[in-house]
DOBA-253807 format. One line per field, with one value per residue: residue in one letter; residue number from 0; y, z, x of N, C-alpha, C, O, CB in turn. Coordinates in Angstrom, 2 decimals, decimal comma. Glycine has a CB too. Layout:
residuo = (A/...)
num = (NUM/...)
npy = (Y/...)
npz = (Z/...)
npx = (X/...)
capy = (Y/...)
capz = (Z/...)
capx = (X/...)
cpy = (Y/...)
cpz = (Z/...)
cpx = (X/...)
opy = (Y/...)
opz = (Z/...)
opx = (X/...)
cbpy = (Y/...)
cbpz = (Z/...)
cbpx = (X/...)
! end
This chain:
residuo = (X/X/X/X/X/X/X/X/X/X/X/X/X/X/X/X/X/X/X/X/X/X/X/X/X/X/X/X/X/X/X/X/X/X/X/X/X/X/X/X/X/X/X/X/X/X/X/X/X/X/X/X/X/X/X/X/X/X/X/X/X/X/X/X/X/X/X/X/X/X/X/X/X/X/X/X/X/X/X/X/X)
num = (0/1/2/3/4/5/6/7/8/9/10/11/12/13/14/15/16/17/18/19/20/21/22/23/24/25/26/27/28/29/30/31/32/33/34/35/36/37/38/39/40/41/42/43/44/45/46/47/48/49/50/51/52/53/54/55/56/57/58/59/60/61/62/63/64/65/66/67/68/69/70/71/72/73/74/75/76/77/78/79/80)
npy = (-1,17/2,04/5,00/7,85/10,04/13,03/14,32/13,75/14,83/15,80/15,56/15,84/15,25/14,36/13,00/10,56/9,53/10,33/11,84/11,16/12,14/10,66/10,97/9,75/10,46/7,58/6,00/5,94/3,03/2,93/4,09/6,99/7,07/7,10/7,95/7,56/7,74/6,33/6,82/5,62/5,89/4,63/5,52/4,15/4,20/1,90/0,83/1,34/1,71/1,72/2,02/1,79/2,56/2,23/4,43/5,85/8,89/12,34/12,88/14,30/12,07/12,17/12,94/10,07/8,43/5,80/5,14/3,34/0,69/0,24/-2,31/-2,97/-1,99/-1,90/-1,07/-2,31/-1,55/-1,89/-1,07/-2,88/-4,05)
npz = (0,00/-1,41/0,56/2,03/3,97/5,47/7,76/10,44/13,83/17,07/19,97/22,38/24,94/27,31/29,82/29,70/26,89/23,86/22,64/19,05/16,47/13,85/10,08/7,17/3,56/1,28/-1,75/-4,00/-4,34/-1,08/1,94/3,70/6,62/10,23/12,96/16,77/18,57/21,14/21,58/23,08/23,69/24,01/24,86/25,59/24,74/23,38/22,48/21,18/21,33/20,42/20,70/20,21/20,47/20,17/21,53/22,69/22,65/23,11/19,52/17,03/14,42/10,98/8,32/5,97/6,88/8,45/11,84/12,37/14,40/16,52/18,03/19,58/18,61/17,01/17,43/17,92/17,98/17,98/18,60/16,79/17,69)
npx = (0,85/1,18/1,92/2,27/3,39/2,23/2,15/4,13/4,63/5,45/4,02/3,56/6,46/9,17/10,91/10,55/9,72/8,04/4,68/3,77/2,10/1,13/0,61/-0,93/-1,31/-2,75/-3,53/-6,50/-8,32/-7,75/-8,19/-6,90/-4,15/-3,34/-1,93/-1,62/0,82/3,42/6,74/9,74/12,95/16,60/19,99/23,23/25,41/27,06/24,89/21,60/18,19/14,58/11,53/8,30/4,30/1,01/-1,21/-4,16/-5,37/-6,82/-7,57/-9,28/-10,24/-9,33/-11,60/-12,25/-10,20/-8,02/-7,34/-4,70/-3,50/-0,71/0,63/3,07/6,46/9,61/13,07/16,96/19,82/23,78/26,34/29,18/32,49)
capy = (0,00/3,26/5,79/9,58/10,73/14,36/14,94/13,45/15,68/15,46/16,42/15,92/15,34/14,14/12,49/8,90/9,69/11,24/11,49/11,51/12,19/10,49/10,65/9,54/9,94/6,29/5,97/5,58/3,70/2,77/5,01/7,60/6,34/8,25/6,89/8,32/6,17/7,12/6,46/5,54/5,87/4,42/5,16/4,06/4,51/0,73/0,02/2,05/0,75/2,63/1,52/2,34/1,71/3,02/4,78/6,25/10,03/12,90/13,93/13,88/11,29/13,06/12,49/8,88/8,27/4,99/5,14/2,47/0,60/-0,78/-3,04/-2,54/-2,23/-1,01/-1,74/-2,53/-0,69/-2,51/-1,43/-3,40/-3,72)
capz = (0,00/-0,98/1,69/1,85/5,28/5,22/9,21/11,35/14,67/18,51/20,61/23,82/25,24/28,59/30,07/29,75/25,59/23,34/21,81/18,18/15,31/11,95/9,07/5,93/2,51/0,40/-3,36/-3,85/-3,15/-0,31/3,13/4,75/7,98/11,35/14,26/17,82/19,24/22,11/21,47/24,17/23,58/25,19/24,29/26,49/23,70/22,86/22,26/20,87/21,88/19,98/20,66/19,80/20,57/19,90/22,37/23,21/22,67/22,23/18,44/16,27/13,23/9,90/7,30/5,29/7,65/9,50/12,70/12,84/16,10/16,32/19,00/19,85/17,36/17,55/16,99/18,44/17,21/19,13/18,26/16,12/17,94)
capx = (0,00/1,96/1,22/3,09/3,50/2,33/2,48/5,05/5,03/5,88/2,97/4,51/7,56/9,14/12,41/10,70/9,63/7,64/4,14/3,60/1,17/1,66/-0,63/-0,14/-2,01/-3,17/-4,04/-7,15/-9,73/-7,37/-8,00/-5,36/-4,02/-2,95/-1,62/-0,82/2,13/4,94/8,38/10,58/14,11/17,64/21,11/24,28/26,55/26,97/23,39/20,24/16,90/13,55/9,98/6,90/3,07/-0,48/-2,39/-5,54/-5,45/-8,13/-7,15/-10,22/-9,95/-9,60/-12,19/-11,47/-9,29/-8,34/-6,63/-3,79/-3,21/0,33/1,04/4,32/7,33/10,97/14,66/18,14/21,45/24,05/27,91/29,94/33,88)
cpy = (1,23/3,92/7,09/10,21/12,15/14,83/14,05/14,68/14,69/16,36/16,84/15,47/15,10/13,40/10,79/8,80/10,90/10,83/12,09/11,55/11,50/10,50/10,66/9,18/8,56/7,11/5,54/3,93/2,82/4,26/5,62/6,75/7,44/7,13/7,93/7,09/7,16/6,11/6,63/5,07/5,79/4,34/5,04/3,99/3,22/0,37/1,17/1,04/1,76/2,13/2,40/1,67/2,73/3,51/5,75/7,63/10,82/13,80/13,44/12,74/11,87/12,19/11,76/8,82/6,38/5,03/3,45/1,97/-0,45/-1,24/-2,73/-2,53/-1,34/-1,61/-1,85/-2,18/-0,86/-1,84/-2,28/-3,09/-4,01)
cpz = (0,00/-0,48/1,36/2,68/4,81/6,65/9,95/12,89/15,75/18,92/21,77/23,90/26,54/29,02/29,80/27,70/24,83/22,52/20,84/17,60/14,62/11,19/7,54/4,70/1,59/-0,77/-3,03/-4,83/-1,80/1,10/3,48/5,97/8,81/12,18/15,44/17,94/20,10/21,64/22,68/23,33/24,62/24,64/25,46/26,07/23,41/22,28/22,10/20,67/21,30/20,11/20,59/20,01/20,45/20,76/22,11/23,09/21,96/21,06/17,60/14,70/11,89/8,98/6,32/5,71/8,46/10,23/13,01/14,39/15,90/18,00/19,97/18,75/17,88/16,92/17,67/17,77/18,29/18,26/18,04/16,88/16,80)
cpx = (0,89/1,09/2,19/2,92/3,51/2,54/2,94/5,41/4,58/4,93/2,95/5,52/8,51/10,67/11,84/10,26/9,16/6,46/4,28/2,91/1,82/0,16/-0,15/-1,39/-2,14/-3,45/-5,32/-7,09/-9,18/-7,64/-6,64/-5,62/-3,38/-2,94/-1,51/-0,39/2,56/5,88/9,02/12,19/15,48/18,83/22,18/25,13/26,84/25,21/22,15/19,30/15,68/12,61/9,17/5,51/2,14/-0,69/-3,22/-5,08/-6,52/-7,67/-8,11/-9,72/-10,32/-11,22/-11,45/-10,42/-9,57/-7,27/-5,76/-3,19/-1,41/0,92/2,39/5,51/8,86/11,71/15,35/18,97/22,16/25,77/28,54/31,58/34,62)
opy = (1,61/3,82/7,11/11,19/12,59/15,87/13,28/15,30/13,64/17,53/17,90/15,09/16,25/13,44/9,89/7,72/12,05/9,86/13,24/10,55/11,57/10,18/11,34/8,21/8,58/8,33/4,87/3,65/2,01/5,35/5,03/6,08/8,48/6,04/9,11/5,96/8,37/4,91/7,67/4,12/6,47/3,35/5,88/3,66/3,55/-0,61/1,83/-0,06/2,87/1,26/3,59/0,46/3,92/2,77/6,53/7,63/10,55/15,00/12,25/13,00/12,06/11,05/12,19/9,17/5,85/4,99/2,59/2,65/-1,50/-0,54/-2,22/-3,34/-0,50/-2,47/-1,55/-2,62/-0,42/-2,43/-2,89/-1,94/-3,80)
opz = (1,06/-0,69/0,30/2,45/4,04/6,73/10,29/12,88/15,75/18,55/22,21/22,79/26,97/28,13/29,71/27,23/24,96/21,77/20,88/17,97/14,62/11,57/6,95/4,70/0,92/-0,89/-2,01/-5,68/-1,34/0,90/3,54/6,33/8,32/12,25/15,14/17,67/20,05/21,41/23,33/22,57/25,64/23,94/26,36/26,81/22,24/21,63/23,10/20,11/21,81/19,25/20,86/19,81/20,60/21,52/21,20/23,61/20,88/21,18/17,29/14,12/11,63/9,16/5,78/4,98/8,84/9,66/13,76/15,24/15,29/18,84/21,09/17,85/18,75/16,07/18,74/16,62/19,38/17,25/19,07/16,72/16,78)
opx = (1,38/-0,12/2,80/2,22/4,35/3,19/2,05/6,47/3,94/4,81/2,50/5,91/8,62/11,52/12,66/10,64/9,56/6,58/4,72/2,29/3,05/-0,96/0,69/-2,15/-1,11/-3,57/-5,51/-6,25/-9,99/-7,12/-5,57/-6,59/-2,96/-3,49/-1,31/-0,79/2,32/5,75/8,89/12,37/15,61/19,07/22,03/26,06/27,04/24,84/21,89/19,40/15,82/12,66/9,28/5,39/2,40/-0,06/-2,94/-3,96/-7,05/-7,41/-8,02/-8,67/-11,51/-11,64/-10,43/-9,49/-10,61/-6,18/-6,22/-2,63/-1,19/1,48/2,33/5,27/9,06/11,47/14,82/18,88/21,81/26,12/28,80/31,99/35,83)
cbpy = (0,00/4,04/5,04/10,59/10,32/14,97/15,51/13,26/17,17/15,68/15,97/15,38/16,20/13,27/12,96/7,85/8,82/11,82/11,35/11,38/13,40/8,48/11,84/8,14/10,69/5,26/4,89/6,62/3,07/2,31/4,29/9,65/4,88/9,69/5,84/9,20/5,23/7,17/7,36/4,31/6,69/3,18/6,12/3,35/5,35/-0,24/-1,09/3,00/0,49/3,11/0,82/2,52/0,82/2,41/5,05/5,69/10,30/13,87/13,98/15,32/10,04/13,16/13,41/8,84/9,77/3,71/5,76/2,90/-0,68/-0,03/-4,16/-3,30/-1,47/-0,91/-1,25/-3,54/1,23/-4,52/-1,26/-2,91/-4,41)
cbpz = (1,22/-1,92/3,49/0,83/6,19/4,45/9,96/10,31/14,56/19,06/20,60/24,89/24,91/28,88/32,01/31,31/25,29/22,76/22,02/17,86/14,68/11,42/9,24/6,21/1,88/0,93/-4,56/-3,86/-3,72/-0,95/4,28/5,36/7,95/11,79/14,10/19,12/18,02/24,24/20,45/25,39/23,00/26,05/23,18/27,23/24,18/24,04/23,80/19,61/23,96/18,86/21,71/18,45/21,89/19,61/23,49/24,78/22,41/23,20/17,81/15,94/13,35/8,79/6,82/3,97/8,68/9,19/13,72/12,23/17,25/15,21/18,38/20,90/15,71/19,06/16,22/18,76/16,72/19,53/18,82/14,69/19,08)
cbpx = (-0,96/2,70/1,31/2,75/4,82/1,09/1,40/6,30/4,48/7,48/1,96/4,13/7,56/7,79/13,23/9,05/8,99/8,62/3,28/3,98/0,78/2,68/-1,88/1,10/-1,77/-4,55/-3,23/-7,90/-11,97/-6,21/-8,38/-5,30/-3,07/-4,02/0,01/-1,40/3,81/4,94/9,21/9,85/14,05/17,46/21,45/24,36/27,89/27,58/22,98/20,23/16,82/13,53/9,49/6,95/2,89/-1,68/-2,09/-6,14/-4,44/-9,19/-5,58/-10,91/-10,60/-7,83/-12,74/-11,28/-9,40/-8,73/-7,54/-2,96/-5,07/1,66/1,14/4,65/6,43/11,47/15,49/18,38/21,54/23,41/28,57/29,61/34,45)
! end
């Protein structure tokens, strides 16, 4: 499904992450999608840690819109010696 992220922003902000918006235009007769997620982030200089998950926030749902729920998701970036 190509998609085309038109809004990527940080809505909040905090020492444990950060929420975000995304929304991203479809082709039709595929739906746009939007998500809220938080990102939690961990670096100790050997190892980067990024997650991500859906939640619950009051941001109205655009018109032809479907709100994406993503479970949890992330990565590991571990230094190479």
């Amino acid at each position: 499904m190509p998609t085309t992220i038109t809004q990527n922003k940080v809505l909040d902000e905090n020492y444990f992450g950060q929420l975000r918006y995304r929304y991203g235009k479809a082709v039709w007769p595929i739906l746009h999608r939007d998500m809220v997620m938080v990102r939690a982030k961990s670096n100790d200089g050997q190892k980067l840690v990024i997650a991500f998950k859906s939640v619950n926030y009051d941001i109205p749902l655009p018109p032809g819109t479907i709100r994406v729920e993503l479970h949890v998701s992330g990565f590991v970036v571990e230094k190479i010696s």
